[in-house]
C-alpha positions in Angstrom: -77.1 -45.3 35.0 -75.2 -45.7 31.4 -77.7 -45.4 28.5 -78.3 -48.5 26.6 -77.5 -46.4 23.4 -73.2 -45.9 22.9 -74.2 -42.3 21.5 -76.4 -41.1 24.2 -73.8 -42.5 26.5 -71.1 -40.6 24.7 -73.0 -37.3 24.2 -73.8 -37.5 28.5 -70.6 -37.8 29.2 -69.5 -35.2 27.3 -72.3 -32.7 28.6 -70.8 -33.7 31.8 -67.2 -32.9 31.0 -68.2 -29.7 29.5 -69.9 -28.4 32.1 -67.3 -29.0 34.8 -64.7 -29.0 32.8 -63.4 -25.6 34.4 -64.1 -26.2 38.0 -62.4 -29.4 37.6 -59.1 -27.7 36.2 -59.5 -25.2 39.3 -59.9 -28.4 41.9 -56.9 -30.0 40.2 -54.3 -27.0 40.1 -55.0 -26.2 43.5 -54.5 -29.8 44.4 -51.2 -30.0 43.0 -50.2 -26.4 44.0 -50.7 -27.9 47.6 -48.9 -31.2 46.9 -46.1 -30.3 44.6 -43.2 -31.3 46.9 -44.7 -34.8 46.8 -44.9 -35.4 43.2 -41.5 -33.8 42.7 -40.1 -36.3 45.2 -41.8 -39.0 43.8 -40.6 -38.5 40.5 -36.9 -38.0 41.6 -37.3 -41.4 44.0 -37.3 -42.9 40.4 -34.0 -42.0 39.2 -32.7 -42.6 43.1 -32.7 -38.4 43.7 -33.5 -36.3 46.9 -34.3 -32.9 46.8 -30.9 -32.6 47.9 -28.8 -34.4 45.1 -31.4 -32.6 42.7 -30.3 -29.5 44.0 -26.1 -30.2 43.9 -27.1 -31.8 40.0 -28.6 -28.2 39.3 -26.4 -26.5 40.5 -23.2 -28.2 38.9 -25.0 -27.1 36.0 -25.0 -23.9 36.9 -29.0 -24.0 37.0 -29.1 -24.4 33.0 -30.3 -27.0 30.8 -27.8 -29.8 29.7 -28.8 -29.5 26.3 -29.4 -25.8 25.1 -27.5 -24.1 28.3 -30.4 -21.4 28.9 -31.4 -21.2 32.6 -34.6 -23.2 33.9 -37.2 -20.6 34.1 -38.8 -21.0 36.7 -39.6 -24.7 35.7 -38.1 -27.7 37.2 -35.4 -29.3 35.1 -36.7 -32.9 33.5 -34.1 -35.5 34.3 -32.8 -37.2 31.9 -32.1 -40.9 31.5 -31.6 -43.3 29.0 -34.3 -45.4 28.3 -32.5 -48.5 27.6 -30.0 -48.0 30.3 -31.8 -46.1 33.1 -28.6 -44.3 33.7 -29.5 -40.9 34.2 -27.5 -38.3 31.5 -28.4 -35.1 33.3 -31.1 -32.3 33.8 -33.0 -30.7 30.8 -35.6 -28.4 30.0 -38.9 -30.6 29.0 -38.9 -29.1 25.4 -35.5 -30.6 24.9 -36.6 -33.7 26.3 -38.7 -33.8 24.0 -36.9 -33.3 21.5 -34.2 -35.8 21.8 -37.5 -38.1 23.1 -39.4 -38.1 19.7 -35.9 -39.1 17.7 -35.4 -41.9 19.7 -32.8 -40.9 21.5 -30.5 -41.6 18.4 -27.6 -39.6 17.8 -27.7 -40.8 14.3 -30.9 -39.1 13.3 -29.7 -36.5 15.9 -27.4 -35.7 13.2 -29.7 -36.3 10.0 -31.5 -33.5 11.4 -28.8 -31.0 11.8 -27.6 -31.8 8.5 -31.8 -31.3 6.9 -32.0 -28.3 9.3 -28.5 -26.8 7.8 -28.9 -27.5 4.3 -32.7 -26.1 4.3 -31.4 -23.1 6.0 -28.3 -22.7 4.5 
């Protein structure tokens, strides 16, 4: 039953957390160690992917990123897509997703950033 006080309420739940935290982690690796086929399908039905057209994509890439060229690994490629669009650009590591990600997908500032990182470097 909650407490009627928001602090003892916070402070019970985090007690809680805390000391489960770890076996929870444990539960929930194993859980998607045993179930990792399904979630990658899942997220390639989004893009309309199999397994299979994921595999030809990686391998017309020669198993490398799109975007830096180093090889995956190890870790699935992210695929790509533009957010406006949907179209899908191509596989990536998650880093460089990232990357592009937090400057909006904007070649412009793309290219504001080579220009800082050049000049500051330079």
């Amino acid at each position: 039953m909650p407490f009627k006080d928001p602090e003892k309420n916070r402070a019970s739940n985090l007690a809680s957390y805390y000391k489960h935290h770890e076996e929870r982690k444990a539960a929930m690796r194993a859980h998607y160690a045993a179930h990792r086929g399904q979630y990658r399908s899942y997220g390639l039905k989004k893009f309309g992917l199999t397994p299979e057209t994921y595999a030809a994509l990686l391998a017309s890439q020669d198993g490398k990123c799109a975007i830096c060229g180093l090889p995956q690994n190890g870790e699935a490629l992210a695929v790509d897509h533009g957010h406006e669009t949907g179209k899908m650009r191509g596989l990536i590591h998650r880093k460089c997703n990232t990357a592009i990600g937090l400057l909006n997908d904007d070649p412009a500032l793309l290219r504001a950033a080579i220009v800082y990182l050049e000049k500051a470097n330079g």
